[in-house]
Backbone as a printed PyTorch tensor [residue, N CA C, xyz], in Angstrom:
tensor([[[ 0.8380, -1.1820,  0.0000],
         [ 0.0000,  0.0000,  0.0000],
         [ 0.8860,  1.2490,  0.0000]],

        [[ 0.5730,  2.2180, -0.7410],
         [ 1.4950,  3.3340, -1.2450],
         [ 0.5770,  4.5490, -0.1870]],

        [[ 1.8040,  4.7900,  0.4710],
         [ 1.2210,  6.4170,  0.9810],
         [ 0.7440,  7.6970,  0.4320]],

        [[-0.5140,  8.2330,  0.4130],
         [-0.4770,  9.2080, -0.6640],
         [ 0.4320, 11.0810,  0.0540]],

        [[ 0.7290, 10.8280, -1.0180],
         [ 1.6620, 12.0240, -0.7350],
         [ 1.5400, 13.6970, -0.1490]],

        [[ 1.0250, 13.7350,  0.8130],
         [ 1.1080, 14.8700,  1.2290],
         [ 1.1550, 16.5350,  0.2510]],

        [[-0.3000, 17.1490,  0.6980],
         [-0.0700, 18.3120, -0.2580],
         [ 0.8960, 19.0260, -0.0540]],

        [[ 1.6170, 19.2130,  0.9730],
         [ 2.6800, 19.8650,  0.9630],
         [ 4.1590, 19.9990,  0.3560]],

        [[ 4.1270, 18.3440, -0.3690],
         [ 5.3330, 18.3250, -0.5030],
         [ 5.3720, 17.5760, -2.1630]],

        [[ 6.2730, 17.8830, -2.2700],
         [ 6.3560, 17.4650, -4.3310],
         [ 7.8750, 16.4930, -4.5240]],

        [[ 7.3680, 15.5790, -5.0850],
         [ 8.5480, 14.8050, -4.8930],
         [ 9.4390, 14.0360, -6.0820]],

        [[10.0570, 14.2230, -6.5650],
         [10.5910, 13.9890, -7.8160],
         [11.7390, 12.7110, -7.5650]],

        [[12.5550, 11.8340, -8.0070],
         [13.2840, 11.4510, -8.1190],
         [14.5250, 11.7510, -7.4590]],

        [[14.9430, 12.9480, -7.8890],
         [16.1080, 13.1450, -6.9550],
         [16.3900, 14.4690, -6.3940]],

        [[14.7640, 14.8260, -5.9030],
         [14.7320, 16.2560, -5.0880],
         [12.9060, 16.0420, -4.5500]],

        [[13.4970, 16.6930, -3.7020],
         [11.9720, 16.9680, -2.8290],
         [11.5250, 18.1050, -2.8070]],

        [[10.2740, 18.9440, -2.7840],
         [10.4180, 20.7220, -2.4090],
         [ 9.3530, 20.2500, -1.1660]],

        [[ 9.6150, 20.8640, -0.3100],
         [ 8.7060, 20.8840,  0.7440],
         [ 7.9340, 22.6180,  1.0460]],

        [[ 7.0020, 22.5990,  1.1540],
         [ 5.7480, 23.7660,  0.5590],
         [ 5.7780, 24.2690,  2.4680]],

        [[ 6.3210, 25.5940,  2.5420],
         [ 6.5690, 25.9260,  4.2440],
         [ 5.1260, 26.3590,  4.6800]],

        [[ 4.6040, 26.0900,  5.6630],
         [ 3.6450, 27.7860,  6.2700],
         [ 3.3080, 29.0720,  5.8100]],

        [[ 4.6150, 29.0420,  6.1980],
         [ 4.6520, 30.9880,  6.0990],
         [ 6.1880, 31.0170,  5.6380]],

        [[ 6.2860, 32.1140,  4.6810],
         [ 7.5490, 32.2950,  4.3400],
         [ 8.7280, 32.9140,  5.6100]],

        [[ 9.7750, 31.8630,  5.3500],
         [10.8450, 32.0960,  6.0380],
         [12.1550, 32.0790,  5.5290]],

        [[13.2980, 33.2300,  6.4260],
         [14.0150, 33.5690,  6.1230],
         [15.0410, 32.3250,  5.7170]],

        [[15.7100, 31.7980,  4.1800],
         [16.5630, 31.0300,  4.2470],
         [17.6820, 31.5480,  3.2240]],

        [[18.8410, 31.3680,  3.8710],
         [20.3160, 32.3420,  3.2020],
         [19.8050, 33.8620,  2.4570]],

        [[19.5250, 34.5500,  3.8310],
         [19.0680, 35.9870,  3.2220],
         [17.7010, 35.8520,  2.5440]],

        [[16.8730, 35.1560,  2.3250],
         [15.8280, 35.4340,  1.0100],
         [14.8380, 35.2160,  1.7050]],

        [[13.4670, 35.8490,  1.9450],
         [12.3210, 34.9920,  2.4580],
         [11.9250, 34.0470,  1.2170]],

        [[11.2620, 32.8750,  1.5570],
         [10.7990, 32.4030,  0.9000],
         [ 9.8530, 31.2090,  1.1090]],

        [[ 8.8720, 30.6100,  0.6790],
         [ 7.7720, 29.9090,  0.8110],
         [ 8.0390, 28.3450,  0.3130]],

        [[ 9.3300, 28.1600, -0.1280],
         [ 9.4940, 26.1180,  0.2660],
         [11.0680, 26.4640,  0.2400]],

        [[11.1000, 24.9430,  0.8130],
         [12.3190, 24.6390,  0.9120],
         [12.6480, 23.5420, -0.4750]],

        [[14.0150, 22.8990, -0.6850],
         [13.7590, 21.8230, -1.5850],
         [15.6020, 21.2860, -0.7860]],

        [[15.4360, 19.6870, -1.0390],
         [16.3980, 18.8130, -0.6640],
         [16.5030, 18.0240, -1.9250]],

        [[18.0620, 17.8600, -2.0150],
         [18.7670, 17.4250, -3.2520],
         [18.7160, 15.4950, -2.5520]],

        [[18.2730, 14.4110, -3.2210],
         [19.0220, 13.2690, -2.7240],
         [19.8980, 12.6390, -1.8840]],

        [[20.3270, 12.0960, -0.7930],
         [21.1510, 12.3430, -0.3220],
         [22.4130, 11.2330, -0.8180]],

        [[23.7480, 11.3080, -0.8100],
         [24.3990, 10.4290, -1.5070],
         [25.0780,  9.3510,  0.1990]],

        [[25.9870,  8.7290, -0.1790],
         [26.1510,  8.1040,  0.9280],
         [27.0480,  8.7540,  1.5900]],

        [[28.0980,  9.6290,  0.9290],
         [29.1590, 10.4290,  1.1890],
         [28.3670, 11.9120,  1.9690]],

        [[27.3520, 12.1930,  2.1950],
         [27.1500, 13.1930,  2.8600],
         [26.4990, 12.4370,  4.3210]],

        [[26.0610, 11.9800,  3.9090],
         [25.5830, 10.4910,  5.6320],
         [26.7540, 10.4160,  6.4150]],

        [[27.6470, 10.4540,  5.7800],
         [28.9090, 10.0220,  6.1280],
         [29.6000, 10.8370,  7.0080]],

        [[29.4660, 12.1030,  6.1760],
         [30.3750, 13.6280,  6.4950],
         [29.5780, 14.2070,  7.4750]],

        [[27.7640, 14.0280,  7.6350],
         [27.2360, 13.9870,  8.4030],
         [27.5300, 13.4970,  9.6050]],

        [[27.7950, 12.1930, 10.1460],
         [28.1640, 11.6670, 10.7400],
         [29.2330, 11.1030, 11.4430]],

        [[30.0810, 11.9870, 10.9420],
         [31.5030, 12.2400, 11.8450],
         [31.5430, 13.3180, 12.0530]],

        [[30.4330, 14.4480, 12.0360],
         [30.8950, 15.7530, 12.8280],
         [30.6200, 15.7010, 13.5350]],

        [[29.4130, 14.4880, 13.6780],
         [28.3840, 15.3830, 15.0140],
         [28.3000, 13.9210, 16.1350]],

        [[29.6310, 13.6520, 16.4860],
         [29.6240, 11.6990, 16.9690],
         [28.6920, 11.9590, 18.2400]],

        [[27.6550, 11.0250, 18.3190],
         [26.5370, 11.0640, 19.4800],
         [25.4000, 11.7910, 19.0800]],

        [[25.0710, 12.9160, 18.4440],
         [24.5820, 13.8920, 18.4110],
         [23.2910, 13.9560, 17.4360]],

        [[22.5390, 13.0750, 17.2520],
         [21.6620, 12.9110, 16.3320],
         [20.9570, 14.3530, 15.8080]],

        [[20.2500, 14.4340, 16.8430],
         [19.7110, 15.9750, 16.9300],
         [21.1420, 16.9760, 15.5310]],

        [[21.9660, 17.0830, 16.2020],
         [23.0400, 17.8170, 15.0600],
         [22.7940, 17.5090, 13.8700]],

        [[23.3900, 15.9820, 13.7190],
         [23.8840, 15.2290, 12.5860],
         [22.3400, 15.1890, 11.5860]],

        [[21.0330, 15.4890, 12.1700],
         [20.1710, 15.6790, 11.3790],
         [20.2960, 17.2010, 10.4830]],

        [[20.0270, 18.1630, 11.6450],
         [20.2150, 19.0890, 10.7190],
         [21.2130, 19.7660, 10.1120]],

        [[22.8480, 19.0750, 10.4210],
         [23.9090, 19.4430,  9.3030],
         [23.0690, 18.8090,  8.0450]],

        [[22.5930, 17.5800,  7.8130],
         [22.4240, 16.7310,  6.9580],
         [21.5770, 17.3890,  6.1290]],

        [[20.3120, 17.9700,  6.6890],
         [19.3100, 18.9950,  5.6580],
         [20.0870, 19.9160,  5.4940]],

        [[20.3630, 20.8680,  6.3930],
         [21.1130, 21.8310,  5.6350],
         [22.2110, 21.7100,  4.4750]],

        [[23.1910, 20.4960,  4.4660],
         [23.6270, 20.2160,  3.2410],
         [23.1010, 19.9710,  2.0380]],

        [[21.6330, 18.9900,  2.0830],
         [20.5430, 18.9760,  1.3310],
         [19.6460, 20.0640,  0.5010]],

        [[19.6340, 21.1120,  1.9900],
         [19.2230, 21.9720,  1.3000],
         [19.9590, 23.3690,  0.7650]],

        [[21.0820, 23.3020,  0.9610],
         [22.2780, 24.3330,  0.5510],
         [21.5470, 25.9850,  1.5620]],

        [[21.3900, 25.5080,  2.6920],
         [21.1510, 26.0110,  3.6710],
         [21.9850, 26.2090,  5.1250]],

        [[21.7240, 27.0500,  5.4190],
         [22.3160, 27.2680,  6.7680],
         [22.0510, 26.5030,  7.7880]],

        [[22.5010, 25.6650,  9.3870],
         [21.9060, 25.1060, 10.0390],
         [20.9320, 26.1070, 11.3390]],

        [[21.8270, 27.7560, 11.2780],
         [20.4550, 28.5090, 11.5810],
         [19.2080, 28.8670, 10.9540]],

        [[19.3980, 28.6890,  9.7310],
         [18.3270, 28.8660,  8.8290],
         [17.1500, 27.7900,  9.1690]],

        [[17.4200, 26.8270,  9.1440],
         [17.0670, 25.6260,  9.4220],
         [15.8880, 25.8820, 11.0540]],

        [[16.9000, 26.1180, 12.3510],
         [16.6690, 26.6800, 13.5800],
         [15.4620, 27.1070, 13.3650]],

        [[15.5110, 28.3360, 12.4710],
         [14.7360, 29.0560, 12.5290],
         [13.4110, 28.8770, 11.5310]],

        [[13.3590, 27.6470, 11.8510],
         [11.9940, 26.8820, 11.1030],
         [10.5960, 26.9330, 12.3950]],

        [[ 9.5120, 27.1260, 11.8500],
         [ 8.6760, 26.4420, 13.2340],
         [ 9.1780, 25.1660, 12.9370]],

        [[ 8.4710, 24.5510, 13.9560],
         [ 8.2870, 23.0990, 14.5650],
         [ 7.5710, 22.5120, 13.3630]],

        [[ 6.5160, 22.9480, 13.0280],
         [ 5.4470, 22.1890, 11.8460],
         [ 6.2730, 22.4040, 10.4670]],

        [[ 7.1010, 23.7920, 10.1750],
         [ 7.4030, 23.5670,  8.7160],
         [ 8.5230, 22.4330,  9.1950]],

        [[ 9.6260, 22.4680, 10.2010],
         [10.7350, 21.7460, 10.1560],
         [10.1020, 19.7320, 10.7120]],

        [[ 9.1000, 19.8890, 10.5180],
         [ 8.6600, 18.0750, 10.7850],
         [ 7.6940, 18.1180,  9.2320]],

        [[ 7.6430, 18.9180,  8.7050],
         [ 7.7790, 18.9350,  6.6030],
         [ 8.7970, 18.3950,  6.4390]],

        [[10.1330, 19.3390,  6.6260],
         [11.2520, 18.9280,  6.0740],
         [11.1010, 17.4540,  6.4410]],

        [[11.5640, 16.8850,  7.3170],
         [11.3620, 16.0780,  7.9500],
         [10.6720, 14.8080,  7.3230]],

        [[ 9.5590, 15.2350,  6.8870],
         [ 8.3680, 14.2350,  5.7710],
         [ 9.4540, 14.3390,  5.0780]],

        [[ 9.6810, 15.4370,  4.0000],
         [ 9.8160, 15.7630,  2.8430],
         [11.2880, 14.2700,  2.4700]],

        [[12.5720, 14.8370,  3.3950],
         [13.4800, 13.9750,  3.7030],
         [13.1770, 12.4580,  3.5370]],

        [[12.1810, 11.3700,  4.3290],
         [11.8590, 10.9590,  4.6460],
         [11.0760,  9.9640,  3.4850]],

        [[10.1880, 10.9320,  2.5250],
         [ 9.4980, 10.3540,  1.5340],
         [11.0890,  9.9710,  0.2750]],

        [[11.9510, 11.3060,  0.1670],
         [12.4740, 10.9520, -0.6210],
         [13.5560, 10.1190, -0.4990]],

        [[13.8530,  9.5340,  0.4950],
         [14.7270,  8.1860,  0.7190],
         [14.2820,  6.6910,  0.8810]],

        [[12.8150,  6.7510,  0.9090],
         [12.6730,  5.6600,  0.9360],
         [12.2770,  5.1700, -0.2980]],

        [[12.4330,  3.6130, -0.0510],
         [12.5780,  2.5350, -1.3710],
         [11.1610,  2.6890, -1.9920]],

        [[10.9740,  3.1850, -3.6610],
         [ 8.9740,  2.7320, -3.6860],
         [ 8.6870,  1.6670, -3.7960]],

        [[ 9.7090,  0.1920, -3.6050],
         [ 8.5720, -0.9180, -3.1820],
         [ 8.6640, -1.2040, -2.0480]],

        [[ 8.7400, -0.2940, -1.1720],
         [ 7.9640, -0.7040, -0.0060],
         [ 6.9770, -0.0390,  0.5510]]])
């Protein structure tokens, strides 16, 4: 059974845009989505030796690399757009046969 996809979020192959709330400030610009590039295994990686223990971190270095974003930028998400990202991430890594 296939999840149907959330209006918020648009999901392509090897990018996600996730559709925010309310526009927020990201690298200087307001703006109304975010979008995450694929992730390769080499950024999991680089992810995960900065931040040893630190999940909480090692998540949002990981979007912010994704999203060629800042990790205050990020911060400065509400709670509801940043558990989008979150979906958004989430839909686009997983396998579609499962």
């Amino acid at each position: 059974m296939t999840k149907k996809t959330p209006a918020f979020l648009t999901v392509e192959a090897d990018r996600v845009t996730v559709r925010l709330s309310k526009p927020t400030e990201l690298n200087g610009v307001q703006m109304d989505h975010l979008s995450l590039r694929a992730p390769t295994v080499r950024d999991i990686r680089a992810a995960q030796t900065t931040t040893v223990g630190d999940d909480e971190q090692r998540e949002l270095n990981l979007f912010a690399s994704l999203a060629e974003v800042g990790v205050k930028d990020l911060e400065g998400l509400t709670l509801k757009d940043y558990t989008r990202v979150q979906a958004g991430y989430f839909r686009l890594v997983q396998d579609d046969e499962l």
